[in-house]
BAMI-526109 format. One line per 3 residues: for each residue x, y, z of C-alpha. Coordinates in pm, 1 decimal, decimal comma. Example, Ala and Ser with C-alpha at 12.3 -4.5 7.8 and 13.67 -1.06 7.14 Angstrom:
// BAMI-526109
1230,0 -450,0 780,0; 1367,0 -106,0 714,0 $
END
This chain:
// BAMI-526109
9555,4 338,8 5926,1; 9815,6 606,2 5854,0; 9998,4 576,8 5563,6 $
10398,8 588,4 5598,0; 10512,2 854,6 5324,7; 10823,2 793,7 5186,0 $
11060,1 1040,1 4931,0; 11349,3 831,6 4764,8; 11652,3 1038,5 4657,1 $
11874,2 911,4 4433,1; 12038,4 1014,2 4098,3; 11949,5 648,9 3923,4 $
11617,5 630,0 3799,0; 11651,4 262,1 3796,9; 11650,7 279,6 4156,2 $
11400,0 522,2 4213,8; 11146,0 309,2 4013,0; 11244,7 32,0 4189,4 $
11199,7 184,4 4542,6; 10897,7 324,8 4415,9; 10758,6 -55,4 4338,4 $
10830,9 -181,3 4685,9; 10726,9 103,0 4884,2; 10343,2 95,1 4688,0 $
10327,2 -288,3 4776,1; 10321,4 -238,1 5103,8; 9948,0 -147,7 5215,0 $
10067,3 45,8 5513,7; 10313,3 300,5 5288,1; 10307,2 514,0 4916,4 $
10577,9 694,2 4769,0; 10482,4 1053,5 4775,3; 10799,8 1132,9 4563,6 $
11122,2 1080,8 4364,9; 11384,6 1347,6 4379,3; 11746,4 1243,0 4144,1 $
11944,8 1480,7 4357,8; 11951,4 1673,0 4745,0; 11860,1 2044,4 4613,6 $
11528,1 1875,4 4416,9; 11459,4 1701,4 4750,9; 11491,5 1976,2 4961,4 $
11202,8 2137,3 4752,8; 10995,5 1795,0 4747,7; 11044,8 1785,6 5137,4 $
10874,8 2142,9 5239,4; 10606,1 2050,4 4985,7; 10541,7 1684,9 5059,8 $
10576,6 1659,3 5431,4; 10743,8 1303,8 5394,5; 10772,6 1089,1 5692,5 $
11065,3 888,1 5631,5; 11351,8 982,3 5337,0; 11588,3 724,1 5127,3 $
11918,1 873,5 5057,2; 12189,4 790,6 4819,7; 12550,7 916,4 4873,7 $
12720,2 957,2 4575,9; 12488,6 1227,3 4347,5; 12535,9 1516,4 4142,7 $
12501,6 1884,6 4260,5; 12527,7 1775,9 4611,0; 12697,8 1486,7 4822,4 $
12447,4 1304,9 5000,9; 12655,3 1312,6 5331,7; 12614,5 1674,4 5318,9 $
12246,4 1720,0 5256,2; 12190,8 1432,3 5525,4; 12381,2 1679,2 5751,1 $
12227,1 2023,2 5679,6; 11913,4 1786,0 5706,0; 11952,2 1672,5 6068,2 $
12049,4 2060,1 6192,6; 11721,8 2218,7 5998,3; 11474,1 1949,5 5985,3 $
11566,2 1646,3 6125,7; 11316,7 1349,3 6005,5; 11425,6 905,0 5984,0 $
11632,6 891,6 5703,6; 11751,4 540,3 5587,9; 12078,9 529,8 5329,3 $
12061,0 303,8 5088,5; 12409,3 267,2 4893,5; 12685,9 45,0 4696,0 $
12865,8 -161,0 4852,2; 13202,2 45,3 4816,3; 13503,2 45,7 5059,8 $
13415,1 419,0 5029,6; 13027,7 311,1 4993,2; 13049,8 166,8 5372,3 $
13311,0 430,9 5567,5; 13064,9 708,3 5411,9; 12730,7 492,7 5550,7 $
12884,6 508,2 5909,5; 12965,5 830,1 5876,5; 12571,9 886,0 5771,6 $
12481,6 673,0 6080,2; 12671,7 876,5 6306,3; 12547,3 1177,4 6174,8 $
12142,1 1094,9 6260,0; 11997,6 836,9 5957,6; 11857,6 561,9 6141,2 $
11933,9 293,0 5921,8; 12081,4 184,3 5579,3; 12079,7 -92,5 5351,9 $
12308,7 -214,9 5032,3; 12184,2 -124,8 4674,2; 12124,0 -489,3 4489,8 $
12372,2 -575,1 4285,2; 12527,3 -863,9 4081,8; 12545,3 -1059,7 4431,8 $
12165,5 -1035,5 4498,2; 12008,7 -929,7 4191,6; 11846,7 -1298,2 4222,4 $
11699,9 -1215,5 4567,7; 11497,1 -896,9 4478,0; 11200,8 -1015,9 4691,1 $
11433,8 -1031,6 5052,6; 11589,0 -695,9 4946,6; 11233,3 -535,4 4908,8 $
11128,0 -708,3 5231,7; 11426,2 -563,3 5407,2; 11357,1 -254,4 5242,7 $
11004,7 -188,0 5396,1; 11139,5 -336,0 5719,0; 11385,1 -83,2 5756,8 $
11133,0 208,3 5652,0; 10869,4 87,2 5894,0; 11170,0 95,6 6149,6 $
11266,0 394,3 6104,2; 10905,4 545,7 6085,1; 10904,0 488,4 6436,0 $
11234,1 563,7 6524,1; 11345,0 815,4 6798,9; 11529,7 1029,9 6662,7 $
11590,4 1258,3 6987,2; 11767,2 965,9 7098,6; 12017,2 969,3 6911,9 $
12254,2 1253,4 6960,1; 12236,7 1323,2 7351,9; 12589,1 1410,5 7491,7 $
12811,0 1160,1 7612,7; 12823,9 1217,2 8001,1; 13158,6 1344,8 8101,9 $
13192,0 1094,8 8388,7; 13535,3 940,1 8582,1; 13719,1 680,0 8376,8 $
13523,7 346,4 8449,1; 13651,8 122,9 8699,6; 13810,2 -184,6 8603,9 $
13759,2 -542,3 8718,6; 14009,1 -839,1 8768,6; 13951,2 -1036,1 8453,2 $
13969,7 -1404,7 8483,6; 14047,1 -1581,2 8177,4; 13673,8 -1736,0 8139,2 $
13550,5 -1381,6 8220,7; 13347,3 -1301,2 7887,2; 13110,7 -996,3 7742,3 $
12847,7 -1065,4 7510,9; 12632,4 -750,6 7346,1; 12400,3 -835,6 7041,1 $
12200,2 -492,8 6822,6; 12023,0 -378,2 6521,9; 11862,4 -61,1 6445,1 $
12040,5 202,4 6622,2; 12301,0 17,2 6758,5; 12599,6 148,4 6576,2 $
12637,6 429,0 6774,5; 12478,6 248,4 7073,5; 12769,1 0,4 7056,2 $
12991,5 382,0 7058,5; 12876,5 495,2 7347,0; 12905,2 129,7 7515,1 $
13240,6 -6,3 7402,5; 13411,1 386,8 7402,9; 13417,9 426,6 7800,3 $
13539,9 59,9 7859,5; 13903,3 18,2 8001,7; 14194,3 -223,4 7847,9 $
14114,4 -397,8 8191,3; 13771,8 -518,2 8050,1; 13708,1 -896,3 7975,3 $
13657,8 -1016,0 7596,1; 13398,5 -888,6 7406,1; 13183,7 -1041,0 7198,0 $
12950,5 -849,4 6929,9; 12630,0 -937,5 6672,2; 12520,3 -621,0 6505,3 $
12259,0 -716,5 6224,6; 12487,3 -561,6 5959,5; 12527,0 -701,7 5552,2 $
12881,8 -824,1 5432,6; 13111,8 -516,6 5316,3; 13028,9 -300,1 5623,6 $
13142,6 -490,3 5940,2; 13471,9 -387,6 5860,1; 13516,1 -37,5 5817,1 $
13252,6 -6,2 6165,0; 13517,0 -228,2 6325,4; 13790,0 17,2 6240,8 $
13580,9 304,3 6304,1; 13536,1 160,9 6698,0; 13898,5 77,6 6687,8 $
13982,5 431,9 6621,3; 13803,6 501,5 6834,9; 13828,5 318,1 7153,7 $
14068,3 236,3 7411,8; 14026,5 -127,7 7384,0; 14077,1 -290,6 6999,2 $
13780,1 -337,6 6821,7; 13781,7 -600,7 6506,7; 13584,2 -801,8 6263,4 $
13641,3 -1163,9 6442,4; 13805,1 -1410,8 6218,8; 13707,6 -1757,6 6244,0 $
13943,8 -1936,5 6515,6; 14035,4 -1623,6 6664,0; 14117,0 -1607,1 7047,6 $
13888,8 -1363,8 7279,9; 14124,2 -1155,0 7461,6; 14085,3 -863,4 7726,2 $
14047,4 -575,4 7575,1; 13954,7 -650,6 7276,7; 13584,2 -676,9 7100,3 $
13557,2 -888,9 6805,7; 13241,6 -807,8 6561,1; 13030,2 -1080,6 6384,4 $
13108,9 -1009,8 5996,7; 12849,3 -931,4 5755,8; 12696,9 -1255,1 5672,2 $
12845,4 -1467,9 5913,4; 12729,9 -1636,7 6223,3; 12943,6 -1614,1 6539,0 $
13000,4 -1862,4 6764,5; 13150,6 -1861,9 7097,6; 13370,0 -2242,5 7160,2 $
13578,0 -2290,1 7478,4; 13963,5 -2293,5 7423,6; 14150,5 -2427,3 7717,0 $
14069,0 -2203,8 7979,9; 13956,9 -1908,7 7746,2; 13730,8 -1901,2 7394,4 $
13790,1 -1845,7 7035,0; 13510,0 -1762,6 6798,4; 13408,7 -1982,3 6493,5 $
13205,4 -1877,8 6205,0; 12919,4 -2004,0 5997,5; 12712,4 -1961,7 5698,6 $
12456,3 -2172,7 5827,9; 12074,0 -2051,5 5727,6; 11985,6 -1753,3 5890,3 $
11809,3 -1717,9 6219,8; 11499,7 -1510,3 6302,6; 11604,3 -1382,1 5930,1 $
11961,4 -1266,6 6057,8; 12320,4 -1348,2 5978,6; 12471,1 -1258,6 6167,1 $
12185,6 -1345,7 6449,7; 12217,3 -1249,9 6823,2; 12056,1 -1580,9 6920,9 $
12297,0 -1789,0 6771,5; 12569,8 -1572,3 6932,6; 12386,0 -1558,9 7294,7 $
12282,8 -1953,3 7245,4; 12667,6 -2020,0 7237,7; 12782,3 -1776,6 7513,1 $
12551,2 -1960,6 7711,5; 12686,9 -2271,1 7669,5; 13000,5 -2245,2 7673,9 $
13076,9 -1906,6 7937,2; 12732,4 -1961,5 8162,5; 12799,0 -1782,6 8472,8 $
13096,1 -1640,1 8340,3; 12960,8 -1381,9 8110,5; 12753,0 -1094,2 8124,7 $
12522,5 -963,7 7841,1; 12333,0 -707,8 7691,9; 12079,3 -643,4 7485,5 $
12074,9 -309,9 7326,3; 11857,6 -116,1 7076,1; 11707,7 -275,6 6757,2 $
11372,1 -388,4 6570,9; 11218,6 -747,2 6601,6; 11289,9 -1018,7 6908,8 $
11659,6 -1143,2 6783,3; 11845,3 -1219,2 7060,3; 11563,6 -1215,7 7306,2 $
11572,1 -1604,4 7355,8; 11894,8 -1628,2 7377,3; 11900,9 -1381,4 7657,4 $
11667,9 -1534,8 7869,4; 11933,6 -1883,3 7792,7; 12206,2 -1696,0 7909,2 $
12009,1 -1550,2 8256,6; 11942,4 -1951,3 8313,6; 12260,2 -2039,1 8295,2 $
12362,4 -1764,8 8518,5; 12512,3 -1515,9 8304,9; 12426,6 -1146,4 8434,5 $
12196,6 -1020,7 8164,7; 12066,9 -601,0 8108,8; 11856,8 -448,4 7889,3 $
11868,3 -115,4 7718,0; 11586,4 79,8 7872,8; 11353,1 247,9 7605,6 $
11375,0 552,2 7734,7; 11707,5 540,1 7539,4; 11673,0 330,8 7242,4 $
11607,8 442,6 6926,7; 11388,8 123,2 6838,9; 11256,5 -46,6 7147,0 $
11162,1 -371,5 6959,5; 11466,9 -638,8 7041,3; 11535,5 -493,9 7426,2 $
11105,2 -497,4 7467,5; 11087,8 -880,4 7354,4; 11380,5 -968,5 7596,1 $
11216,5 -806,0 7885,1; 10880,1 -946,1 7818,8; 11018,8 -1324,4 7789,3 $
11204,1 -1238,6 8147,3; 11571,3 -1241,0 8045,8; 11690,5 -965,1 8184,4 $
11821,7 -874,8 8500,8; 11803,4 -554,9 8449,7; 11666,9 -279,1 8259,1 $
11927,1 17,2 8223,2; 11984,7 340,3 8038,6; 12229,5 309,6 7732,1 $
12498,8 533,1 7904,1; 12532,9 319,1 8191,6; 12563,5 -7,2 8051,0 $
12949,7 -26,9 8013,0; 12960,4 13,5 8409,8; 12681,2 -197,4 8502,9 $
12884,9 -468,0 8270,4; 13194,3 -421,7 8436,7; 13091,7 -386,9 8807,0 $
12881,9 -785,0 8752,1; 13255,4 -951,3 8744,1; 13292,9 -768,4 9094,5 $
12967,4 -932,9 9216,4; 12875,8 -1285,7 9291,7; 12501,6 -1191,4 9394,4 $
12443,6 -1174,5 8963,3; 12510,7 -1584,9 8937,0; 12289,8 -1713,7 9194,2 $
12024,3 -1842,5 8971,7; 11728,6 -1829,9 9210,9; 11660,4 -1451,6 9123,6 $
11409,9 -1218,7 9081,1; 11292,3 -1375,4 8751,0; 11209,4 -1706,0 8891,2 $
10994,4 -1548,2 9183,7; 10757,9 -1339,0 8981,8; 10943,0 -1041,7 9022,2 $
10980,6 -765,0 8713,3; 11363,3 -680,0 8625,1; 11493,4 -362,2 8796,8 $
11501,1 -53,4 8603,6; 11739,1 204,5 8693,4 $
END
């Protein structure tokens, strides 16, 4: 089997010995190289051939942001961030995201410094994800297409989307067409605590509806899409005639928290056939069960197609268990979303899925 060759860059040595550690445990990876700043790596890269790079931000001689950058436009390759958990540590990682690295993860610190066996497990995780990551996926123009059409929102009406790798900018190109006329929004990006925020705020500046980290007890309104936190489950609980979210530190599920099951599971009991769903890029099956949960209760469900993710894992496992209803490109999901409120044929739960039939594509 192929070995996954990795180069770590960062200006700690610390950290390079201790990436160095995890990476040779794994039997299906080996550090080729250590570089402690961008212009070493950049030398180390033409020589080594490395298949997937770690990247710092903050090091000497030059920022990591712009190396990443000049990167991407002369030799684009998976990169995966790994940096402190700053205010400036997490608007600079979605910055990196949005830029072309594939992933990122949170340096240990104080917080975790017990825990050094999940962090190297999430570590090699995120390598082998990016290792097969798309990367010409990631930076196709956004289609200049009308303004989406709007739907009459009824106060039950509710929007459920659940990610992971990838999915920061694939929540971008979903949430940025959608109109103020959209129903509620709920969101579970796999994402650690410290970062949930400043991608909130990023959406929010850059979206027509308002884009937050949910509080717990928090209304869902129209227009607006409230973000698990870092950390924290979210729950969907009926209000009335609308929802609020609630959140949890209960034990993680499928190894998430936030988890898109849990999120999903809750949708689907308390919104049934009054959401609609999707399941968008990202590694592993989270979120997959609780898809197919919300198709039986007779929520309208989609899948990204791979065609357009960057890591087909999560949308795959949903398709495979039957849960979608359909499998569509990333750049048409906000419509497809929209236009199931308009459509009564999407709760009639005797479907294609219960008579043998694949989910359409297209």
């Amino acid at each position: 089997m192929k070995r996954i060759r990795v180069l770590a860059v960062d200006d700690s040595a610390l950290m390079r010995n201790l990436l160095s550690a995890v990476i040779n445990q794994q039997p299906e990876m080996e550090m080729v190289g250590t570089a402690p700043d961008p212009l070493i790596a950049r030398e180390l890269i033409k020589k080594l051939n490395p298949d997937v790079l770690t990247l710092d931000i903050d090091m000497p001689r030059m920022d990591g942001l712009e190396f990443l950058a000049r990167l991407m436009r002369l030799r684009p390759m998976p990169v995966v961030m790994i940096s402190s958990m700053t205010t400036r540590g997490s608007k600079a990682t979605l910055m990196a995201l949005e830029q072309g690295a594939v992933d990122f993860l949170p340096k240990p610190d104080q917080q975790v410094a017990g825990d050094l066996d999940n962090w190297s497990v999430l570590v090699a995780e995120k390598i082998r994800a990016a290792a097969n990551a798309s990367l010409n996926r990631r930076h196709a123009a956004i289609p200049q297409r009308p303004p989406l059409r709007g739907v009459h929102v009824r106060q039950e009406s509710i929007i459920a989307i659940g990610a992971s790798t990838g999915g920061t900018e694939a929540l971008r190109r979903v949430l940025m067409p959608l109109p103020l006329s959209c129903p509620g929004i709920v969101i579970a990006q796999h994402m650690p605590s410290g970062f949930t925020r400043s991608f909130a705020q990023r959406l929010d500046s850059l979206c027509d509806i308002a884009v937050r980290e949910g509080q717990d007890g928090e209304p869902v309104e129209p227009g607006t899409a409230l973000i698990a936190p870092g950390d924290r489950h979210m729950h969907l609980v009926r209000h009335g005639k609308g929802y609020i979210v609630k959140l949890s530190d209960a034990p993680p599920v499928n190894r998430h928290r936030p988890s898109v099951d849990v999120l999903f599971d809750s949708v689907a009991q308390q919104a049934g056939r009054h959401a609609s769903a999707a399941i968008l890029t990202g590694m592993g099956s989270d979120g997959a069960r609780g898809l197919l949960q919300l198709r039986n209760a007779g929520a309208y469900t989609l899948a990204q197609s791979e065609a357009t993710c960057v890591v087909f894992g999560m949308p795959r496992e949903a398709i495979a268990l039957g849960a979608a209803h359909q499998v569509v490109d990333l750049d048409d999901i906000s419509q497809r979303l929209l236009d199931s409120f308009n459509s009564n044929k999407k709760r009639d739960k005797t479907d294609s899925r219960r008579s043998g039939e694949k989910p359409h594509v297209g």
